[in-house]
C-alpha positions as CSV (number, residue, x, y, z in Angstrom):
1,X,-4.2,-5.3,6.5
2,X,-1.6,-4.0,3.9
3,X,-4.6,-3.8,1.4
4,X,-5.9,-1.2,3.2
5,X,-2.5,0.6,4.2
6,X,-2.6,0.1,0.0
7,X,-6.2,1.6,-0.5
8,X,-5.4,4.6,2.2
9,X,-2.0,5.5,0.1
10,X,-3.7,5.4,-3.0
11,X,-6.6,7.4,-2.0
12,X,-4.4,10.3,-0.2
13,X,-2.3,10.2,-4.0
14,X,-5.4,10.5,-5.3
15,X,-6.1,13.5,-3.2
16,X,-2.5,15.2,-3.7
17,X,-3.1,14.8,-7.6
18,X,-7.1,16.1,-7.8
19,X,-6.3,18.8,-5.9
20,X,-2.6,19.6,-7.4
21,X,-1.4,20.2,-3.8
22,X,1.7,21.6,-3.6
23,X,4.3,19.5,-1.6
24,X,7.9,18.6,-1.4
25,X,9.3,15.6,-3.4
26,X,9.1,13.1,-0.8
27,X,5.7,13.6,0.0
28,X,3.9,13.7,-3.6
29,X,1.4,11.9,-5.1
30,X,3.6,9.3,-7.2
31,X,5.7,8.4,-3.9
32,X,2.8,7.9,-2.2
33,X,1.3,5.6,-5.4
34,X,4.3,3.4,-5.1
35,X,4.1,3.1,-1.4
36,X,1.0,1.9,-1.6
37,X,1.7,-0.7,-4.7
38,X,4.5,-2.0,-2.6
39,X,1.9,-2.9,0.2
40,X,-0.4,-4.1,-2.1
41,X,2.4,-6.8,-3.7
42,X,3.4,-7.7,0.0
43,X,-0.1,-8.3,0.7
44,X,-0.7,-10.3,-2.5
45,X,2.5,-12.6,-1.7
46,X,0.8,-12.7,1.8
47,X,3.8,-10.9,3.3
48,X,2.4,-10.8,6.5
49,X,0.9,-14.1,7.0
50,X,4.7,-15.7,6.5
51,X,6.3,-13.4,8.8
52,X,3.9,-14.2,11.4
53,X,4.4,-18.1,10.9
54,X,1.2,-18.5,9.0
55,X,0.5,-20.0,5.9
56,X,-3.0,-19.0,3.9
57,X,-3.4,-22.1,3.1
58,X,-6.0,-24.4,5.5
59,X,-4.2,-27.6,6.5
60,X,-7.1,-30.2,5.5
C-alpha cells in the first residue's frame, strides 16, 4: 500500500517539475519526492505490516 502512496507522490512531482507549475513551497515537486521516499522506506521496512501485528515472514 505505501508503494503506491510512494508511486502516486512521485508521479504528481514528476508532474509539478515537467510542467514547471508554479506553487508554494510546501506544495513543490521536491516536498512531494521526499514524501513519497519516506513511504517507500516505511514500506521497505514493512512499516505497516508491524503496526498491524504482522510479520512478512510465513511461520513454517
Amino acid at each position: 500500500m505505501l508503494a503506491i502512496v510512494a508511486a502516486v507522490l512521485f508521479f504528481l512531482a514528476f508532474l509539478i517539475n515537467a510542467a514547471d507549475i508554479s506553487t508554494n513551497d510546501t506544495f513543490s515537486s521536491v516536498n512531494l519526492m521526499l514524501l513519497g521516499l519516506t513511504a517507500l522506506a516505511l514500506h521497505v521496512a514493512g512499516a505497516v505490516g508491524w503496526a498491524r501485528g504482522r510479520s512478512s515472514r510465513r511461520r513454517r
